[in-house]
C-alpha positions in Angstrom: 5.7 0.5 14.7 9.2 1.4 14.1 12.5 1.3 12.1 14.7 -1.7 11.6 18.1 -1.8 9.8 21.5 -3.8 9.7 23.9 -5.4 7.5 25.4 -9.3 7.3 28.5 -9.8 5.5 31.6 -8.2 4.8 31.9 -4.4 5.7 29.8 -4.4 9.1 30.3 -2.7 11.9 28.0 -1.0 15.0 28.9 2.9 13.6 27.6 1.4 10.3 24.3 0.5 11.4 23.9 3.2 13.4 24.2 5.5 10.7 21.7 3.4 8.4 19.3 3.6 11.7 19.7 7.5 11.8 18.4 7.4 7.7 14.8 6.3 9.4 15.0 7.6 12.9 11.1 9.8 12.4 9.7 5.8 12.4 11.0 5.2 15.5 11.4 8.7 17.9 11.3 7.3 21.3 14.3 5.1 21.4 17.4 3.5 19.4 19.4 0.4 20.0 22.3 -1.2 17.8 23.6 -4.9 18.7 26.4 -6.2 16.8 28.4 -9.7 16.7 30.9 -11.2 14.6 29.6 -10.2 10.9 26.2 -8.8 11.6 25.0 -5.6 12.5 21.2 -4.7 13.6 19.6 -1.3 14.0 16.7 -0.4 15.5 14.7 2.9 15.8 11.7 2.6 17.7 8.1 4.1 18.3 6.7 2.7 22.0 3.1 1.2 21.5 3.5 -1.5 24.0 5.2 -1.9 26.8 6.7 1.7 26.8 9.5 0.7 29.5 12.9 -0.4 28.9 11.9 -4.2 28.7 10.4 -3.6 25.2 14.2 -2.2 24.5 15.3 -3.7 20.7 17.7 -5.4 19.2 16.3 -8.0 21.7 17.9 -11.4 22.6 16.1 -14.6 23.5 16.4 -15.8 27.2 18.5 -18.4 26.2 20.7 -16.1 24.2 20.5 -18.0 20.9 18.6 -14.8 19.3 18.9 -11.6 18.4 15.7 -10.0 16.4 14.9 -6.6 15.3 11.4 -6.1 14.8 8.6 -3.4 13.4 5.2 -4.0 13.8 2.3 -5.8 16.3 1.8 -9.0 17.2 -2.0 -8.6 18.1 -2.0 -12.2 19.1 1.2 -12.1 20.9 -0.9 -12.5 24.5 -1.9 -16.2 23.2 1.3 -17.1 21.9 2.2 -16.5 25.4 0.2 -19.0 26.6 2.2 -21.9 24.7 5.3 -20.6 26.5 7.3 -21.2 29.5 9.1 -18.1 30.3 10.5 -15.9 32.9 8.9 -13.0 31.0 10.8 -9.5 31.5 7.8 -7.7 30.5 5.0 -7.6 28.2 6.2 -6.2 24.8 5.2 -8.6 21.8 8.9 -8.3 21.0 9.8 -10.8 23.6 6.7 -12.4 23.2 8.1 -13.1 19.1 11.9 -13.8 20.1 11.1 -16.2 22.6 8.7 -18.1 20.0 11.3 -18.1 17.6 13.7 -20.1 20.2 11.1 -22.4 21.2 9.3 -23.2 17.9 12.1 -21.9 15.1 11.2 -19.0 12.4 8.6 -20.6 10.0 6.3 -21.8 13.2 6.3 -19.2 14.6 5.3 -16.9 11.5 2.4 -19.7 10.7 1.1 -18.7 14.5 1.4 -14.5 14.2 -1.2 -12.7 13.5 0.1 -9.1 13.1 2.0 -6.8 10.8 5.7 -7.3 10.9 9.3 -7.1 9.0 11.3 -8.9 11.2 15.4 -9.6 11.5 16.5 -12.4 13.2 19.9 -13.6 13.7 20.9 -17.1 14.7 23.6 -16.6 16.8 24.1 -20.3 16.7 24.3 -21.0 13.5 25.3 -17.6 12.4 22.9 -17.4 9.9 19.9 -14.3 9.2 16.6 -14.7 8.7 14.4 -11.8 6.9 10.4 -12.1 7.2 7.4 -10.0 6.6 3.6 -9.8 7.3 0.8 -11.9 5.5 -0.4 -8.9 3.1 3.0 -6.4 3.2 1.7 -3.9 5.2 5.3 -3.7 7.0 7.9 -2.9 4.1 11.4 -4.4 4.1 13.9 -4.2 1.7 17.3 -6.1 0.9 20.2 -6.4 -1.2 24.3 -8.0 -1.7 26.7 -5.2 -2.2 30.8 -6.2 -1.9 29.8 -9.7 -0.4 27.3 -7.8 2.3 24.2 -8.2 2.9 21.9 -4.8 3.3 18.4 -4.7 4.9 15.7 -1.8 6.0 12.6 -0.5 6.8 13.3 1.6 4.1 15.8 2.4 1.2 17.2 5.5 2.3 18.9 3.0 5.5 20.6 0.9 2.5 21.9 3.6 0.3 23.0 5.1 3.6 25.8 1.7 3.6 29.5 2.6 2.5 29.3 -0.7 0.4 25.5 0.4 -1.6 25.8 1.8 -5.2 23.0 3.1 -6.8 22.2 2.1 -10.5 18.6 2.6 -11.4 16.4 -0.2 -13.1 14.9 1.1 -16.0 12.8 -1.9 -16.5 11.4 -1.4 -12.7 10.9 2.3 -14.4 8.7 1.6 -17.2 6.7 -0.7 -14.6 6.5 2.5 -12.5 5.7 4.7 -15.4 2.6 2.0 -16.1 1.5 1.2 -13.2 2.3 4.6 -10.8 4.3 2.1 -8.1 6.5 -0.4 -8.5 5.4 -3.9 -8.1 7.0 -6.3 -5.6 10.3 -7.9 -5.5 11.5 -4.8 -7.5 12.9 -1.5 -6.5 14.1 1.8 -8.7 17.8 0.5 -7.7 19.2 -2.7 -9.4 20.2 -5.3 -6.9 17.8 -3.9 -4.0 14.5 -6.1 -3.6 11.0 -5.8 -1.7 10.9 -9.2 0.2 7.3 -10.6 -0.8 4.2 -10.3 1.4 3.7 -13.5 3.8 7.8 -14.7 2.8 10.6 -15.4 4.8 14.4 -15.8 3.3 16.8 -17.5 5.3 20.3 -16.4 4.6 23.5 -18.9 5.3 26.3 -16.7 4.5 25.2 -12.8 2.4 25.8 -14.7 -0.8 24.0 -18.1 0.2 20.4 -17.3 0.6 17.5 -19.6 -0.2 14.7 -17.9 -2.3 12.0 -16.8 -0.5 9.6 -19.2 0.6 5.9 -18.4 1.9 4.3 -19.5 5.0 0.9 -18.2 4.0 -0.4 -18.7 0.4 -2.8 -16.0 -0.8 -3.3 -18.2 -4.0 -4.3 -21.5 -1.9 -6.6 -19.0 0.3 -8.2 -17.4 -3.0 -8.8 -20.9 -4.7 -10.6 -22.3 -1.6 -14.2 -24.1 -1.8 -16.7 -21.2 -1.3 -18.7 -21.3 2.2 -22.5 -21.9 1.8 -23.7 -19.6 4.0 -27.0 -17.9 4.0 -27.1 -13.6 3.4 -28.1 -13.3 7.3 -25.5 -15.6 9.2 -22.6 -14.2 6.5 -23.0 -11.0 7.6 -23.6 -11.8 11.4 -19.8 -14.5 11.1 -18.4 -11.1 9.2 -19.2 -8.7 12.4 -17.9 -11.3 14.8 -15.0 -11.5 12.9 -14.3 -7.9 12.1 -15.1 -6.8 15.5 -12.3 -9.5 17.2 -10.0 -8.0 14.2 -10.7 -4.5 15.6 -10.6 -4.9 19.2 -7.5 -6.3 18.9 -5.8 -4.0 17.0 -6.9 -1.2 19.4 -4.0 -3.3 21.6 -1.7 -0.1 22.5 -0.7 2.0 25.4 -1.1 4.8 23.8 -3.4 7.0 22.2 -5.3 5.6 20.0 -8.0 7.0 16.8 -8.9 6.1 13.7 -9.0 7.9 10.3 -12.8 8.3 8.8 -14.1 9.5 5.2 -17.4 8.6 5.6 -17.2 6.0 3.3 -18.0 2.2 3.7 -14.8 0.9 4.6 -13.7 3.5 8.0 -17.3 3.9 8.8 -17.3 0.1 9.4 -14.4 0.3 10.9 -14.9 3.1 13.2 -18.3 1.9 14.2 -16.9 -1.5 15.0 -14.1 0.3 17.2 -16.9 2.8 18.9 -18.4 -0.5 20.3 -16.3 -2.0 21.7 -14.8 1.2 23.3 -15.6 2.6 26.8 -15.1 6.4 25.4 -15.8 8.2 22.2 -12.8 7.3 19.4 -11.0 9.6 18.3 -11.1 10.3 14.8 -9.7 13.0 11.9 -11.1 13.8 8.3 -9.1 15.9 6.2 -11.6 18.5 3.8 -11.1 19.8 0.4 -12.6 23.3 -1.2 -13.0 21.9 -4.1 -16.3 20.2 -5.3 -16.1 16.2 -5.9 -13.0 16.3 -3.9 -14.7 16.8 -0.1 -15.6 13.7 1.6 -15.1 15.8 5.4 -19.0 16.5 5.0 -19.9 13.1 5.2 -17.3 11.8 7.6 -18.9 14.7 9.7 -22.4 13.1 9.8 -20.7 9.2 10.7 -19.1 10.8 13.3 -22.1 12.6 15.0 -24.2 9.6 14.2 -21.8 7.3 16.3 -20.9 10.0 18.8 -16.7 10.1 18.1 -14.8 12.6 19.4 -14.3 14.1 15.7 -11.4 16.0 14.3 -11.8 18.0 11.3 -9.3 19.7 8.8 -9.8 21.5 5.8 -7.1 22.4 3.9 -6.4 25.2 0.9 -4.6 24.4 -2.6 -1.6 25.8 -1.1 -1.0 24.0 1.9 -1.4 20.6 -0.4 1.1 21.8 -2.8 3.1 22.5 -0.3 3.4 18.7 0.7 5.0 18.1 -2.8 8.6 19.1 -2.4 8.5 16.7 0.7 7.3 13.3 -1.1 10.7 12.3 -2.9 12.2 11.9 0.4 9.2 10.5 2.1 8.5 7.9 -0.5 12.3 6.9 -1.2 11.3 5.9 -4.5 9.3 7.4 -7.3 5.7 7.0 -6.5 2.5 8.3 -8.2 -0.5 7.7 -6.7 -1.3 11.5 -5.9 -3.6 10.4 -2.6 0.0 10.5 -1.2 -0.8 14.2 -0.6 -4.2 13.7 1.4 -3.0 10.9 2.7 0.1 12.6 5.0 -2.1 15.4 5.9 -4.7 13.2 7.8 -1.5 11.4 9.1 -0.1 14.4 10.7 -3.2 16.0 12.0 -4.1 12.4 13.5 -0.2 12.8 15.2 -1.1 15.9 16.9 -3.8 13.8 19.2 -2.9 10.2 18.9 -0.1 7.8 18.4 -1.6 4.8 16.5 -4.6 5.1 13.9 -7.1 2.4 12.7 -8.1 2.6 8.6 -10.5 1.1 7.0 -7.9 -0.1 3.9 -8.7 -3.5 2.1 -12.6 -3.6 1.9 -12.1 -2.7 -2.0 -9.7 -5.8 -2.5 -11.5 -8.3 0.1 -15.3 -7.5 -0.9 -15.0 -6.5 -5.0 -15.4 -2.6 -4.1 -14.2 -1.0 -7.1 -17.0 -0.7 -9.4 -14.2 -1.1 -12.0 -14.5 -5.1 -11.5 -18.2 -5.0 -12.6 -17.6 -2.4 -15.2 -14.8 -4.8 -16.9 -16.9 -8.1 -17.2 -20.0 -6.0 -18.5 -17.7 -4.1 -21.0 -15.8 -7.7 -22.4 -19.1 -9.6 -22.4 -20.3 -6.3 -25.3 -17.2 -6.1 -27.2 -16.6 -9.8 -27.3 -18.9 -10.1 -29.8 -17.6 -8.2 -32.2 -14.9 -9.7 -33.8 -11.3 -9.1 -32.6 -10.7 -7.7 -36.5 -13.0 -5.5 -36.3 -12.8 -4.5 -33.0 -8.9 -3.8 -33.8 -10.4 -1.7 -36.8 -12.6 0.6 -34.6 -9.8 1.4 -32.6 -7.6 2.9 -35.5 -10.5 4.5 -36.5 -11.5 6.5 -33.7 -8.3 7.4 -32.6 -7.9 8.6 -36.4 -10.3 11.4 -35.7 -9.7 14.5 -34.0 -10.8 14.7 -30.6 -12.3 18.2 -31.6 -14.8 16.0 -33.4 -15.9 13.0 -31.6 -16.4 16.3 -29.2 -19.7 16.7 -31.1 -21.2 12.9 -29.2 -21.0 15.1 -25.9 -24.5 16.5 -27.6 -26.4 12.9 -26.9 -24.4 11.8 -23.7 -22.5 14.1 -20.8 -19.7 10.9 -20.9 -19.0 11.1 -24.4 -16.3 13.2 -25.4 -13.1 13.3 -27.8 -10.5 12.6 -24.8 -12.3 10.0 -23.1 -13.2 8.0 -26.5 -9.6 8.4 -27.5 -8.6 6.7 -24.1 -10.8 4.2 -24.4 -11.1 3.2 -28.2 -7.9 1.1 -27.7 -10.2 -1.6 -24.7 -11.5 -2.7 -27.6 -8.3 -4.4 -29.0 -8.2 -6.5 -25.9 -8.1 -10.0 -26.6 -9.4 -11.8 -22.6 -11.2 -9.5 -19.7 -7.9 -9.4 -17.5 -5.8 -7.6 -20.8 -9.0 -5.4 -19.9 -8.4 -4.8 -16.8 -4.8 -4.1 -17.1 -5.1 -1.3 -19.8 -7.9 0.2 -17.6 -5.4 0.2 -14.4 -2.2 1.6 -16.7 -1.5 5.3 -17.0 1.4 4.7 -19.5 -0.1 1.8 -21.9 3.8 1.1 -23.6 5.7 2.7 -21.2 9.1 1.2 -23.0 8.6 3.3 -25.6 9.0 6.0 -22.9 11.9 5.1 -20.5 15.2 4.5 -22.5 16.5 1.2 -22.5 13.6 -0.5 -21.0 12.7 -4.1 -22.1 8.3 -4.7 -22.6 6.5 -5.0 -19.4 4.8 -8.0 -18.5 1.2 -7.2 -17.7 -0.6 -8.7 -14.5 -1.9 -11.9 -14.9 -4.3 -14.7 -12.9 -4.6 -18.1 -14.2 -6.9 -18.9 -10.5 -10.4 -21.3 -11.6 -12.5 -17.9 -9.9 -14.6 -15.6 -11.7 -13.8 -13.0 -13.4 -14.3 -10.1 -10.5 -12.7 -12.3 -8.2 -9.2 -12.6 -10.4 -8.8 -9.1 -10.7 -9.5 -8.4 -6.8 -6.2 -11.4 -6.6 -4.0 -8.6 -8.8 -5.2 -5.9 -6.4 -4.4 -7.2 -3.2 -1.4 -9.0 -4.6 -0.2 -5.5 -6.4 -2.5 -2.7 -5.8 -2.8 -2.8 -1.9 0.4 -4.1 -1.7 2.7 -1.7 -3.5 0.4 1.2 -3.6 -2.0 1.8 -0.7 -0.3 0.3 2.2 3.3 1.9 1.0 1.2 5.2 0.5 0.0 4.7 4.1 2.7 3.5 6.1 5.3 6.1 4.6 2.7 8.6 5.0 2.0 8.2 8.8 5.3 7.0 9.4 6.8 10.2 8.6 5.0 11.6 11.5 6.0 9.1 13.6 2.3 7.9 13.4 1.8 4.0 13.5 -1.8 2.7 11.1 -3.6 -0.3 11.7 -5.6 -2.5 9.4 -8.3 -4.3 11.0 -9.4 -6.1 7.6 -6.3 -7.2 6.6 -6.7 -9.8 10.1 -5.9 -13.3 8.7 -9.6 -14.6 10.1 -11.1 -11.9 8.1 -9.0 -12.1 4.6 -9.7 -15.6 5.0 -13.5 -15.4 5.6 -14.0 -13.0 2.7 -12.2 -15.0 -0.2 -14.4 -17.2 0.9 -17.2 -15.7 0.1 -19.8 -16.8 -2.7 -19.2 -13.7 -5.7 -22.9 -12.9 -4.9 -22.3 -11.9 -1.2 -20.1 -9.7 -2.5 -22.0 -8.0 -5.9 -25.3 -8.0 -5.1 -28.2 -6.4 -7.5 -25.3 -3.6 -9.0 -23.7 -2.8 -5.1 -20.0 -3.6 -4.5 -18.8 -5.0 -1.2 -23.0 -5.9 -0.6 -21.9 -7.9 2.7 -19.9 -5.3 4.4 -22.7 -2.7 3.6 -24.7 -5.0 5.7 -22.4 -5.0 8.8 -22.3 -1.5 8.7 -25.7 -0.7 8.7 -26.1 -2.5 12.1 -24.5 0.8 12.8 -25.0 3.7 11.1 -28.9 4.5 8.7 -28.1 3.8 5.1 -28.2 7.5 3.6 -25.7 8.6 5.1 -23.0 6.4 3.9 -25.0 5.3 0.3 -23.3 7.7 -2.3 -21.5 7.6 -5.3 -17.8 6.1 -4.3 -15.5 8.9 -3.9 -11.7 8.3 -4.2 -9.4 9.9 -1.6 -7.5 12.2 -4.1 -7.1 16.1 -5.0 -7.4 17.9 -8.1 -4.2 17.9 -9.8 -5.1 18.0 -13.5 -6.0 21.4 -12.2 -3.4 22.1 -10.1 -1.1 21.6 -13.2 -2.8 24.5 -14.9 -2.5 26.5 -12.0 -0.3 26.6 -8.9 1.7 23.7 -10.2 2.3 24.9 -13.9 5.6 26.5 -13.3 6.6 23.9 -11.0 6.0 20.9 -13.5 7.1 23.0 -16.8 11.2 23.4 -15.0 10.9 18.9 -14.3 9.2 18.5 -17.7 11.5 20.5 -19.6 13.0 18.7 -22.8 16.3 19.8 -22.2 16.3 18.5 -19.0 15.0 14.8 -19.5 17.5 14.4 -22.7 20.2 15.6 -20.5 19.5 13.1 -17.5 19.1 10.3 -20.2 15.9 8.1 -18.9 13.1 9.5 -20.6 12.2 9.9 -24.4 10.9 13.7 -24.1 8.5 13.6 -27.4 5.3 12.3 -25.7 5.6 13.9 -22.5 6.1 17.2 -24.0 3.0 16.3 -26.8 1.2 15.5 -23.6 2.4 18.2 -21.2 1.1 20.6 -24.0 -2.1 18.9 -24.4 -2.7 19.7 -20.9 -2.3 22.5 -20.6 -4.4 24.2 -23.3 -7.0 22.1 -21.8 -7.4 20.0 -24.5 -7.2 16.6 -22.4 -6.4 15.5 -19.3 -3.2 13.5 -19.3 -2.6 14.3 -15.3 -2.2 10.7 -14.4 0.6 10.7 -17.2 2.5 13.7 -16.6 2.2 13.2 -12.5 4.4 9.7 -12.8 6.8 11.3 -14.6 6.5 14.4 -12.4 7.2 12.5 -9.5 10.5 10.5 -10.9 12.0 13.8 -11.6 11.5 14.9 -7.9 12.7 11.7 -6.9 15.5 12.0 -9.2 16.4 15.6 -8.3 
């Protein structure tokens, strides 16, 4: 796990990419390297995982000298790669491992045969042309842009807007996407003219200007679409355990301390009782704990862990110190970014650091195994209203959200989950007109955010045309979107901040494979999500103490904005202040920003996007 950098084009120089290395030099502590050749420039900062000695040193030429590559990530398969090469090896870092595959296969072979997470920079010295490629599912980020004729790429955006040549104009349309969605979706940025280079991609790059569109080596959308397998319930779940446990053991690949974060939930628990198997001592692994009720999942992380005999690590942390992660995330995230698990998320990160170096999670069961319950929920809702008609549905909708919330308050009488805010939130479902328009309402914060962010065009909502059921199209938008752009940019920022490197044993290619191949009912079984991998895991670990409500890894912050945060958020949320700046239309936030606070509703998910884009803007 590291930090790479570097610059193709016009205004390049070695001082240059030094200086865009230095932006991201906490992803990469332990050492620094900058190569640089006619009009090319690559940095690298790096954290040592394997091969801790000088031979793992980056920017790293091929043995024949055609290559140069700068490289973050694992190859966890770079040991059998090996095998199909004749080398003089100089020591055992997957670095050399991937620039000597590079010279004796070329780029897109290579990337077909890697299993790993990687952004990777490779210069053609013969050609003098510069490749760009990153992992199958975007767990590694890497950014890109032209500026005066050069071409800028990083690890992160603070390393481009660190160039001489970058100028900064932000996108309001990748704004209002923002404002929707709480990230922003993939190939866009905040800045105009900077790009996320797409999950399983590679762009090849003749001259900065000259650069072929990005072309895929993997196809998410041919692995989604493929014939289901017809396996029985028993020899699923016993090809699932082989499979997860080869992902795990060979992501545990480091030569250095090693642990795994655990919640208690399905997805770590797996994990971490998959790793505890297969290791000769306990595993080390940290739960960060919350006061507050519905917020604490350190209770039941703390029975996995006793049950399965980890060496367990446990943290609970007040209001105050979780606040006091907030003035940190604008620089941390580089971008505006609103998914508020941000703040849990670096605090397990950086207790994990203080024992271990690289950490396993138990991200992507909810995309590869239908785990949201919100999948079910939205085919069971559109099979009710769709037989109303759309008129009248449209007609309910005006209607309800014509009453005062004060009182619909009065259905709270018959049922606990009736109430004015929520039936004002959810009246407008039943305008939609096909289950996925469903779906995206349900994941939007910001429903028209155009009509928020000044200048911004309509967004486009996300969309699957793929012949699969319902549940299985909207787990496609998550792991294209969701676990893309939110979760595994929450995580690796997160940990990397730390200099902490995290691990995904279910995003293994085997194991993403196996699972969209799945028959639905392996999946959603009798009204319980991710039914197979509950299986697996209770190989492992008794059913009652991992079968509870799900619990999302979050904090309270529609209470925190009462509280603690109020003054905080009324100085970014002013009026005065977002006319001045010029983005934001300040007449629904302040309607909303009011509404919170007297309590009458919850808009937190609302006002913290726009919270966070005036950090980020500040």
């Amino acid at each position: 796990m590291c930090g790479i950098a570097g610059c193709f084009g016009r205004t390049v120089s070695a001082e240059i990419a030094e200086k865009m290395g230095a932006q991201i030099a906490y992803r990469g502590p332990d050492d620094r390297g900058v190569w640089h050749e006619n009009s090319v420039a690559l940095a690298h900062r790096r954290l040592s995982i394997v091969e801790l000695s000088a031979a793992g040193h980056q920017p790293m030429l091929s043995s024949n000298g055609r290559w140069a590559v700068v490289f973050n990530g694992e190859i966890y398969n770079h040991s059998e790669l090996r095998r199909e090469l004749s080398c003089a090896w100089r020591g055992h870092s997957d670095t050399e491992t991937l620039v000597e595959s590079f010279a004796a296969f070329g780029i897109e072979k290579t990337l077909e045969k890697c299993v790993g997470m990687f952004a990777i920079a490779a210069y053609d010295r013969e050609a003098r042309t510069l490749t760009l490629a990153r992992d199958r599912f975007g767990e590694k980020p890497l950014y890109y842009g032209v500026f005066n004729q050069t071409l800028l790429f990083a690890s992160e955006l603070k390393a481009i807007v660190a160039h001489p040549d970058f100028r900064a104009e932000i996108d309001r349309n990748a704004l209002a996407q923002y404002l929707k969605y709480g990230y922003i979706p993939a190939p866009h940025t905040i800045y105009k003219g900077v790009f996320k280079l797409p999950a399983a991609s590679f762009a090849h790059f003749d001259t900065p200007t000259q650069a072929a569109a990005p072309k895929l080596y993997w196809d998410l959308r041919a692995v989604a679409a493929a014939e289901p397998l017809t396996l029985g319930a028993e020899e699923a779940a016993d090809e699932l355990e082989r499979l997860l446990k080869l992902a795990v053991k060979s992501q545990m690949m480091s030569d250095v301390p090693l642990g795994a974060f655990l919640s208690g939930g399905i997805d770590s628990s797996t994990v971490v009782a998959l790793a505890q198997s297969v290791s000769s001592q306990p595993v080390k692994t940290f739960t960060i704990g919350f006061h507050e009720e519905g917020y604490n999942e350190a209770v039941h992380a703390k029975a996995v862990a006793a049950h399965l005999g980890t060496d367990h690590t446990e943290l609970y942390v007040t209001p105050k110190e979780a606040m006091g992660v907030i003035p940190q995330l604008a620089a941390m995230y580089d971008e505006p970014f609103a998914d508020s698990s941000q703040i849990p998320t670096y605090l397990v990160s950086k207790l994990a650091r203080s024992k271990v170096t690289v950490s396993l999670s138990g991200d992507a069961g909810d995309e590869l195994f239908c785990g949201y319950q919100r999948y079910s929920d939205t085919v069971r809702i559109w099979r009710l209203i769709n037989r109303i008609p759309l008129a009248l549905r449209r007609s309910l909708t005006a209607m309800t959200q014509a009453v005062p919330i004060g009182a619909l308050d009065l259905l709270s009488l018959f049922s606990k989950r009736l109430n004015g805010d929520r039936l004002h939130k959810i009246a407008p479902l039943l305008s939609a007109t096909d289950p996925l328009q469903l779906y995206d309402h349900l994941l939007s914060a910001w429903k028209d955010p155009e009509t928020v962010v000044i200048g911004a065009e309509k967004t486009e909502r996300f969309a699957c045309d793929l012949p699969i059921s319902f549940e299985n199209q909207m787990a496609f938008i998550d792991q294209n979107r969701y676990l893309q752009d939110d979760i595994l940019v929450k995580v690796d920022r997160a940990a990397m901040s730390v200099s902490l490197e995290s691990r995904v044993p279910m995003l293994d290619k085997n194991v993403a494979e196996f699972a969209w191949r799945l028959p639905l009912d392996l999946k959603i079984r009798s009204g319980k999500q991710k039914w197979l991998l509950r299986q697996v895991l209770y190989q492992y670990v008794p059913r009652e103490l991992v079968e509870r409500p799900k619990m999302g890894f979050g904090v309270p912050i529609d209470v925190w904005l009462r509280g603690g945060m109020r003054e905080w958020a009324e100085d970014l949320l002013s009026p005065e202040r977002l006319k001045r700046q010029g983005f934001l239309h300040p007449e629904q936030i302040t309607k909303k920003w009011r509404e919170h606070k007297s309590g009458a509703r919850n808009w937190s998910y609302y006002l913290w996007s726009i919270l966070m884009f005036q950090q980020w803007l500040d």
